[in-house]
C-alpha positions as CSV (number, residue, x, y, z in Angstrom):
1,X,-32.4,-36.1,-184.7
2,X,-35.7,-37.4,-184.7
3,X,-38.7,-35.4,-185.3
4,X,-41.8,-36.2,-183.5
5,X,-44.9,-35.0,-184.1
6,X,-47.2,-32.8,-182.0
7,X,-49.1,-35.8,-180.3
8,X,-46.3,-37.9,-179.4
9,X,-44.3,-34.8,-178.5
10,X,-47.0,-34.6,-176.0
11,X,-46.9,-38.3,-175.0
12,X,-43.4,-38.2,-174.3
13,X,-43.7,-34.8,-172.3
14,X,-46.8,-36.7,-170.0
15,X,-44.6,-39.8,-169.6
16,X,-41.3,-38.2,-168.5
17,X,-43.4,-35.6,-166.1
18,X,-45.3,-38.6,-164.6
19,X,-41.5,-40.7,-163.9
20,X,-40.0,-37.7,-162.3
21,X,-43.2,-37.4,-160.0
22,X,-43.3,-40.8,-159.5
23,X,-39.9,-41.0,-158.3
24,X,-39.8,-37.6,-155.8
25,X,-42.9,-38.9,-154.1
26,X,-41.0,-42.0,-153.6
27,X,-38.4,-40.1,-151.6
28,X,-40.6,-38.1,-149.9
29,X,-42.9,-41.2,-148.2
30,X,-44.2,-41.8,-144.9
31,X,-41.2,-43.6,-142.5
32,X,-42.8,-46.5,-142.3
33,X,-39.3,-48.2,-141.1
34,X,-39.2,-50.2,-137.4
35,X,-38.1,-47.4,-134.6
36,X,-34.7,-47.3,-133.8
37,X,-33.8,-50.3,-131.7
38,X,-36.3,-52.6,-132.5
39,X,-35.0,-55.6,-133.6
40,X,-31.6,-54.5,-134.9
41,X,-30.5,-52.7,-131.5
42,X,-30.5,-49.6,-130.1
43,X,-29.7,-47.0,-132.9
44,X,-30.0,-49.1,-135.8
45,X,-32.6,-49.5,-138.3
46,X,-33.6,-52.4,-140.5
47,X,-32.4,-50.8,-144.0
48,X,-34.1,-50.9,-147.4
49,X,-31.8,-54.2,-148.1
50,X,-32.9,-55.7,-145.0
51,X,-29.5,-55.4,-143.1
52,X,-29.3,-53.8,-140.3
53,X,-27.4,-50.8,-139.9
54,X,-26.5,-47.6,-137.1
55,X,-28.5,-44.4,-137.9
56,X,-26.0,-41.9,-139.9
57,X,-23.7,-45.1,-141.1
58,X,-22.3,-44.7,-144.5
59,X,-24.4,-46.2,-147.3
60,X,-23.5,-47.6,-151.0
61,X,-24.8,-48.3,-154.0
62,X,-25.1,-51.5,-155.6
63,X,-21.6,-50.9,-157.4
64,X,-20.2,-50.2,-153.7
65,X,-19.8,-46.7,-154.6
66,X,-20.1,-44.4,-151.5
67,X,-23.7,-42.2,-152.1
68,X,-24.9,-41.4,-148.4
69,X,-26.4,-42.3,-145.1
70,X,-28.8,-44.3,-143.5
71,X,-31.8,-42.4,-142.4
72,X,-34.1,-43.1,-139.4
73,X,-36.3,-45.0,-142.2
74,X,-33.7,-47.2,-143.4
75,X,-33.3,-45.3,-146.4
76,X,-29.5,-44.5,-147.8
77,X,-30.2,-40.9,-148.7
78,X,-27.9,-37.7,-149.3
79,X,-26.0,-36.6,-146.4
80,X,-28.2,-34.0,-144.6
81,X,-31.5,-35.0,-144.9
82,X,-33.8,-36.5,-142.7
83,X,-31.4,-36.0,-139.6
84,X,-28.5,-37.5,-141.2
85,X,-25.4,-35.3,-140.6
86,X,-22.4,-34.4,-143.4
């Protein structure tokens, strides 16, 4: 195991708190997604990939993995939050 010293402890400490912040106040942004029914239809969004898909559809990652559902923003999220449903 490495030892750092007290500085770079430090640096790494800043750097790792900044990514996680970085990355919750990415969840947590405005909806700045179409309205349901725009251009997709009624009850579909356009999704972060720009497809379009029904509110509460199952999403997947990028290895086609299922991980959630499609939020009112687009966003494949966990099942449960912003008024997806298990």
């Amino acid at each position: 195991m490495v030892r750092l010293s007290t500085p770079r402890r430090l640096a790494a400490i800043t750097a790792a708190t900044a990514a996680i912040i970085t990355g919750i106040g990415g969840l947590s942004a405005a909806n700045a997604a179409p309205a349901p029914g725009t251009s997709c239809g009624p009850n579909k969004v356009i999704t972060t990939v720009h497809t379009c898909a029904p509110i509460n559809s199952h999403c997947t990652g990028y290895d086609l993995m299922l991980i959630g559902r499609v939020d009112r923003a687009g966003r494949c999220v966990i099942p449960g939050m912003n008024g997806t449903t298990w």
